[in-house]
C-alpha positions as CSV (number, residue, x, y, z in Angstrom):
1,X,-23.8,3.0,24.3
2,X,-21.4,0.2,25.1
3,X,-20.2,-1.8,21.8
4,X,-20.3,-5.7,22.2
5,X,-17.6,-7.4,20.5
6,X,-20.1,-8.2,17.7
7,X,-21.4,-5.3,17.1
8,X,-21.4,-4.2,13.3
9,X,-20.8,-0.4,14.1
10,X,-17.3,-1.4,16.4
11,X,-16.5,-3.3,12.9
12,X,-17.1,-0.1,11.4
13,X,-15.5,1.5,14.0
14,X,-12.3,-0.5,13.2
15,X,-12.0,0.4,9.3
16,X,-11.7,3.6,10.4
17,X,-9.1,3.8,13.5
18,X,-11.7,3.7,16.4
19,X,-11.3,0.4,17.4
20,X,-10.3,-2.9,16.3
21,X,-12.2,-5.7,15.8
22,X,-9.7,-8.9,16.5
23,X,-9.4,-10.9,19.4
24,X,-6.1,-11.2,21.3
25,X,-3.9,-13.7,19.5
26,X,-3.1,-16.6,21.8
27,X,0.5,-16.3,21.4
28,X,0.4,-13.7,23.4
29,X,-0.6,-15.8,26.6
30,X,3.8,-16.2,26.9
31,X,4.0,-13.1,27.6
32,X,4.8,-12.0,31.6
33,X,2.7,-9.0,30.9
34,X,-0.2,-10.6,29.3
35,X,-2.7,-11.7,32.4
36,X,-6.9,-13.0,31.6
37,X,-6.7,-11.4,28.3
38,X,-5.2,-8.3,28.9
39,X,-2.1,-6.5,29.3
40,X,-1.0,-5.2,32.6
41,X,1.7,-2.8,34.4
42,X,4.7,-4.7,36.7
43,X,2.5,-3.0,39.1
44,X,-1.0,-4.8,39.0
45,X,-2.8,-2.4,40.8
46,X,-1.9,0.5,37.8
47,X,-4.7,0.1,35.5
48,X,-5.1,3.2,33.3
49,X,-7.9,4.0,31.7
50,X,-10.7,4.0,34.3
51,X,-14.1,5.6,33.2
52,X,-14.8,6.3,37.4
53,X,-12.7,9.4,37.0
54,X,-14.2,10.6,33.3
55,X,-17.0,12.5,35.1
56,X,-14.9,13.9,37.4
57,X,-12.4,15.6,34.8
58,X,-15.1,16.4,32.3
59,X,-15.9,18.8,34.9
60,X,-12.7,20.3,36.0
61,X,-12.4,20.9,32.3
62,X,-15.7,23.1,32.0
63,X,-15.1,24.2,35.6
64,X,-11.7,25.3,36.3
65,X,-10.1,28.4,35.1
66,X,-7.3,27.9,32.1
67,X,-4.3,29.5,32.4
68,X,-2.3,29.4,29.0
69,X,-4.0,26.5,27.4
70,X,-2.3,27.4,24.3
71,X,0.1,29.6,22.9
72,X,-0.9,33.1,22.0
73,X,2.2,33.4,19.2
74,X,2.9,31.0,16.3
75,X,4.7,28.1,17.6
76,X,8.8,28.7,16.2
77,X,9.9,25.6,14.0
78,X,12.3,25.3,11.1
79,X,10.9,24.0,7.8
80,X,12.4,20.5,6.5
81,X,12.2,20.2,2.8
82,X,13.1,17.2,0.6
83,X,16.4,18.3,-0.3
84,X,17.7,19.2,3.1
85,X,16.8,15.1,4.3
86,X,18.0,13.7,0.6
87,X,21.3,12.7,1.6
88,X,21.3,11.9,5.4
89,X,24.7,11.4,7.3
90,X,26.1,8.0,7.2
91,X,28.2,8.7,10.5
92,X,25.9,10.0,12.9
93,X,22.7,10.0,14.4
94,X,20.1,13.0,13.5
95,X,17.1,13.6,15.2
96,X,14.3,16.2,14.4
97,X,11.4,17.1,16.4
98,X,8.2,17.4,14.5
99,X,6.0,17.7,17.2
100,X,4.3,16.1,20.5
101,X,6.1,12.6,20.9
102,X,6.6,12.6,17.1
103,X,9.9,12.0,15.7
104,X,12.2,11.7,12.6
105,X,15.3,10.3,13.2
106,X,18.0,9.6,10.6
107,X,20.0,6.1,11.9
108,X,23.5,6.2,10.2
109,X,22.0,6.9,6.5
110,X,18.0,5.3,7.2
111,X,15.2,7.8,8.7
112,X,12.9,6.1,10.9
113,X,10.0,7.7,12.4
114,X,8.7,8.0,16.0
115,X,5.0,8.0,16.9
116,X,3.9,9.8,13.4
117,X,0.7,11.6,14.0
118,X,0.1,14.3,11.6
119,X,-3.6,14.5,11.9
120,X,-5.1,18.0,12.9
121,X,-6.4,16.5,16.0
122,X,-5.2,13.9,18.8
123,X,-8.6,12.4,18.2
124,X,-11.1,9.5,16.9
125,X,-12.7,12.4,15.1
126,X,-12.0,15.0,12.9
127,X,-14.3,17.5,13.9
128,X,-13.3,17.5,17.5
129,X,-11.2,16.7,20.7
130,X,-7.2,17.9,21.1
131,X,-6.6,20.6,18.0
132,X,-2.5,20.9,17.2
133,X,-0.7,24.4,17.8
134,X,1.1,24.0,15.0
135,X,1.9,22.4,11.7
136,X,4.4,19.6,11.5
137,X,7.5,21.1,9.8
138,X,7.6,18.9,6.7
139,X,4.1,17.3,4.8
140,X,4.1,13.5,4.7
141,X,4.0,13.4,0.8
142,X,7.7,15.2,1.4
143,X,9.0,12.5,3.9
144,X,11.7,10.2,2.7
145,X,11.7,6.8,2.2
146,X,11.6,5.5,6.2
147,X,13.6,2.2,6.9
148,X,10.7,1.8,9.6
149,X,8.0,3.1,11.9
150,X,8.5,2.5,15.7
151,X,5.2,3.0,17.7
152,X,5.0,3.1,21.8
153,X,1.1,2.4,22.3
154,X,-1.8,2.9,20.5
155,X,-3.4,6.1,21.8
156,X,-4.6,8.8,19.4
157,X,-1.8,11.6,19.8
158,X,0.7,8.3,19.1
159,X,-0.8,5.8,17.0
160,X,-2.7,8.3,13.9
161,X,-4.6,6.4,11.7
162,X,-4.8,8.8,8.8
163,X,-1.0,9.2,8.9
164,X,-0.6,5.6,8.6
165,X,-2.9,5.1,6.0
166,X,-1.3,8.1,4.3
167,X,2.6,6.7,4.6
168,X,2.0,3.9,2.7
169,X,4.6,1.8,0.8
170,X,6.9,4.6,2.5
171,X,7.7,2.5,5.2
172,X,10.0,-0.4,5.5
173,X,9.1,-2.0,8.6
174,X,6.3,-1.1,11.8
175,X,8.0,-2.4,14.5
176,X,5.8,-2.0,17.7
177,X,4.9,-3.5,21.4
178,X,2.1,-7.0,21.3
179,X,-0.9,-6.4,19.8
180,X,-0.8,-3.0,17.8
181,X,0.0,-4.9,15.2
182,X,-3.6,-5.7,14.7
183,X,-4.6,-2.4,14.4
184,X,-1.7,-1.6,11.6
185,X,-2.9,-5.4,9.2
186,X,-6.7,-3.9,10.0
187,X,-5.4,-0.6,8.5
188,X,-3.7,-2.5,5.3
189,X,0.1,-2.7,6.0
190,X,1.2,-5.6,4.9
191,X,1.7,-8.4,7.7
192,X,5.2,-9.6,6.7
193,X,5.9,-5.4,7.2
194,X,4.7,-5.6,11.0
195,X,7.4,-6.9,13.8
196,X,5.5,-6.9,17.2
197,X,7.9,-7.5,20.3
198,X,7.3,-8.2,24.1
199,X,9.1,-5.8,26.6
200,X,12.8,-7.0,26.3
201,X,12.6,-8.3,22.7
202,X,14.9,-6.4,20.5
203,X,14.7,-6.1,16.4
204,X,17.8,-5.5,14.5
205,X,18.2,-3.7,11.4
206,X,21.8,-3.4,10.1
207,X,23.8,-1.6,12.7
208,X,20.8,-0.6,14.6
209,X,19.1,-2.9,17.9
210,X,15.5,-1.6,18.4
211,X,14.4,-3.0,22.2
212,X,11.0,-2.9,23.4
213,X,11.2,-2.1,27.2
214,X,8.9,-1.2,30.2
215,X,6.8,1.4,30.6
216,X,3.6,2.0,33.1
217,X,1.3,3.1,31.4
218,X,-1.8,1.7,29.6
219,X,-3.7,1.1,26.1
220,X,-7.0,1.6,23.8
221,X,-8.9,3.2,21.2
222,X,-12.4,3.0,22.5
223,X,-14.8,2.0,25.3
224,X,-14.7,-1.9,25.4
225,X,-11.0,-2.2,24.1
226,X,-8.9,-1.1,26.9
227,X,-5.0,-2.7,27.3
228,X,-5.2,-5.0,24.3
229,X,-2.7,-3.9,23.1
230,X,1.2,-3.4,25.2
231,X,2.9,-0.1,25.5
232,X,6.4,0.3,25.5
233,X,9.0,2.6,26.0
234,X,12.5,2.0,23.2
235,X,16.3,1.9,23.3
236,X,17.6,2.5,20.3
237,X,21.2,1.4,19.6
238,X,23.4,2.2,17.2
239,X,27.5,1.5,16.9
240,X,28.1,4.8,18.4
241,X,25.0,5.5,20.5
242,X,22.6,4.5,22.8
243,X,19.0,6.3,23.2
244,X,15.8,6.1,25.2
245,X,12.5,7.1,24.1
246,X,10.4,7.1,26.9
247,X,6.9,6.7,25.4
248,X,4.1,7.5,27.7
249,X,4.7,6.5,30.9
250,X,4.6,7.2,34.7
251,X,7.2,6.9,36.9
252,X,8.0,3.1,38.1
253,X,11.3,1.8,39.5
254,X,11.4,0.2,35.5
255,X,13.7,2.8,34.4
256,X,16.4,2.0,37.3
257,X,16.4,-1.7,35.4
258,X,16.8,-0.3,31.8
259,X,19.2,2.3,33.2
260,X,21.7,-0.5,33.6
261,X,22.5,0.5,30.0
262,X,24.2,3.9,29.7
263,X,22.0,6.6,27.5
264,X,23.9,9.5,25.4
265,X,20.1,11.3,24.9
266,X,17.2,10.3,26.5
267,X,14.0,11.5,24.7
268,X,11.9,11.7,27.9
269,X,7.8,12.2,28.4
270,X,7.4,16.0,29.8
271,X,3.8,16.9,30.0
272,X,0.0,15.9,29.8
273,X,0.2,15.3,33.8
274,X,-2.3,15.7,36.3
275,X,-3.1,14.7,39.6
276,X,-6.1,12.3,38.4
277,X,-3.5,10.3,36.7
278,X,-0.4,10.4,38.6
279,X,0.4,6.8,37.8
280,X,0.6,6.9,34.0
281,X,2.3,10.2,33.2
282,X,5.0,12.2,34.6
283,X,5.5,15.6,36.5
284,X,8.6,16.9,35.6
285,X,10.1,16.3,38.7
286,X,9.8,12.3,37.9
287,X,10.9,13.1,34.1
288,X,14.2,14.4,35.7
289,X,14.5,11.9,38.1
290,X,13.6,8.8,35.5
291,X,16.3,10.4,33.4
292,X,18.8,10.0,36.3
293,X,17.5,6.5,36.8
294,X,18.4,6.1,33.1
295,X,21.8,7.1,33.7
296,X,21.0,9.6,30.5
297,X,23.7,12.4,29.6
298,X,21.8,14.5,27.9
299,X,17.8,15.3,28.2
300,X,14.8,16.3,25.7
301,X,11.7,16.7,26.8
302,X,9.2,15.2,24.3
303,X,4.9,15.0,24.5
304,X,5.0,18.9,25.1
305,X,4.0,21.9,22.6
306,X,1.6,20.5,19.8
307,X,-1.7,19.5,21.5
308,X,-4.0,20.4,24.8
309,X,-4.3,17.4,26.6
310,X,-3.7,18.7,30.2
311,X,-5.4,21.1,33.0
312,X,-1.5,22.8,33.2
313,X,-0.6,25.3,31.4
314,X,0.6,24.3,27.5
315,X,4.5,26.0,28.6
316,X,4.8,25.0,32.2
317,X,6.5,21.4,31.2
318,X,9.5,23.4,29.8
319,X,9.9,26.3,32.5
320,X,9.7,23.6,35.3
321,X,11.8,20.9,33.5
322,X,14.1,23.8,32.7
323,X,14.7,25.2,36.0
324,X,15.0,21.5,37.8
325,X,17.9,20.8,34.9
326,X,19.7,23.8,35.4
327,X,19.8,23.4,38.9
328,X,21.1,20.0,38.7
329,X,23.3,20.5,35.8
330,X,21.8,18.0,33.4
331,X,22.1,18.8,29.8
332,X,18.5,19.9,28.7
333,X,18.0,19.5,24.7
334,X,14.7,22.0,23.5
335,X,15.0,22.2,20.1
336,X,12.3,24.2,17.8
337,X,9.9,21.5,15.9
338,X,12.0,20.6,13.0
339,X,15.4,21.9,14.2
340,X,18.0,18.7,13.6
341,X,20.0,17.8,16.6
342,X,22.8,15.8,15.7
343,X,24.3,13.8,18.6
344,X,27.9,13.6,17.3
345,X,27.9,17.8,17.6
346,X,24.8,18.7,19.9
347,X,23.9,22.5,18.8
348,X,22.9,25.0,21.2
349,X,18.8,25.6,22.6
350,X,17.3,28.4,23.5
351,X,13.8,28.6,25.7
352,X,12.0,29.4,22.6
353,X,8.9,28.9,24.9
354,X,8.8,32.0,26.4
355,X,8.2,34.4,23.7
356,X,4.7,32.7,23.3
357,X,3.7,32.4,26.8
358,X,0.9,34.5,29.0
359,X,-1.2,34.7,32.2
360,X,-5.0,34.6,32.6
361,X,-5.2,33.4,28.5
362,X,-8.6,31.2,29.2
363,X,-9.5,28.8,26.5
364,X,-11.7,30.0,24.1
């Protein structure tokens, strides 16, 4: 049943992270990428989010034969506790991989956090959809204080609304692309906390530049809501470093503009493709290439190894993005969920992958 914008259940819908129930502000109407009440790619004609293929894929997944959906060993991580995040480096930048597209980064003495989902499931739901292979490697009651939030769309496996509701007066600042912000004051942060920006619209916060850039990709919660909201990709900027986290995204001739800055680490979409949506994620041959388009150094694949949202199997995004980098002698940066990388000493990676992967492994 389709919800009209009236509809008291979408209002319900909205208290609890299905949907929202506010209109598109008009101040969005200046923005390039804001077109008859909706938000669009540089390429009009990539939409995202069309329910003629839904069918379709609802019955390769019941049809088709899983190879590897998941992983048939505990996914390796290393534990972050309170005390080893109490007193962050003031001279570097740290980064820790919690899971997914998920992030914690430590910004010269503030942590900020990535696309926090720490729900059980990359879903509307509870009770079903996209279970996680793994636990994140720290609780949210034992996060630090977090200078801010950063958020690249408002899909389920990167927007979680129990998360958000469970950081609470943890957070600093939500700075995200036009029009999440609605979900966020619907959710009860506090407005003045919230700092939505339009692709090329940067945020500063002491040393650091946050920049809301292009991305192809698209937006929404539920049937009736779709890309009103913007998604984004982020360089992050700090006195000694530049970064690029890609978001979701498919691969558009975007990141040739945005490489015209020079990237130490690029934090780069590697999985959740398929070709009935070529146009909004990328294969890993597009993830190397966007990374070379970025003029990046060095490369870590990111929206990999927590959640099932894919036909591929869960560890092909790393052998493939593995093999491509080596043979074209890029850096590749796989860290185990919660292992810190720090950029002013970058430690060594192994393919922890492959102790956990199988053939013929169908999906129960």
């Amino acid at each position: 049943m389709l919800l009209s914008k009236k509809s008291p259940l979408l209002h319900a819908f909205c208290a609890i992270g299905l949907s929202s129930c506010a209109q598109a502000p008009v101040e969005y109407e200046s923005s390039r990428q804001f077109r008859e009440g909706k938000f669009t790619n540089a390429d009009s004609r990539v939409t995202g989010g069309s329910l003629a293929k839904v069918p379709g894929i609802l019955w390769r997944y019941i049809s088709e034969t899983r190879i590897a959906p998941e992983p048939v060993k505990p996914v390796p991580m290393q534990l972050l506790t309170p005390e080893l995040l109490a007193n962050p480096d003031k001279n570097s930048v740290e980064i820790y991989r919690l899971g997914h597209s998920s992030l914690l980064l430590n910004l010269h003495g503030d942590y900020w956090l990535i696309d926090p989902v720490f729900g059980e499931r990359a879903s509307p739901v509870s009770w079903a959809g996209p279970k996680r292979y793994h636990q994140p490697p720290i609780s949210l009651e034992q996060l630090p204080k977090l200078a801010g939030v950063i958020i690249s769309h408002d899909h389920y496996d990167h927007l979680d609304y129990p998360t958000i509701t469970a950081l609470g007066d943890k957070v600093g600042q939500y700075v995200v692309p036009l029009g999440v912000g609605k979900h966020l004051r619907e959710w009860g942060v506090e407005p003045e906390s919230i700092k939505e920006l339009d692709w090329w619209e940067s945020f500063q916060h002491k040393q650091v530049t946050l920049t809301a850039t292009p991305a192809q990709h698209f937006s929404g919660r539920s049937v009736g809501d779709s890309n009103e909201t913007l998604w984004a990709s982020w360089v992050i900027k700090t006195p000694e470093q530049s970064i690029f986290f890609s978001g979701d995204s498919g691969y558009f001739d975007g990141f040739k503009e945005i490489g015209e800055r020079l990237f130490d680490l690029t934090l780069m979409e590697n999985g959740a493709y398929d070709k009935d949506w070529p146009d909004i994620h990328m294969i890993p041959e597009q993830t190397l290439q966007a990374h070379k388009d970025l003029r990046g150094h060095v490369l870590m694949p990111v929206h990999n190894g927590t959640f099932d949202l894919a036909l591929h199997p869960w560890y092909e995004p790393f052998e493939r993005l593995s093999a491509l980098a080596k043979q074209d002698d890029i850096p590749l940066l796989t860290p185990v969920m919660g292992q810190g990388v720090n950029l002013n000493q970058l430690p060594d990676t192994s393919p922890w992958w492959r102790e956990l992967m199988t053939q013929g492994n169908n999906h129960e």
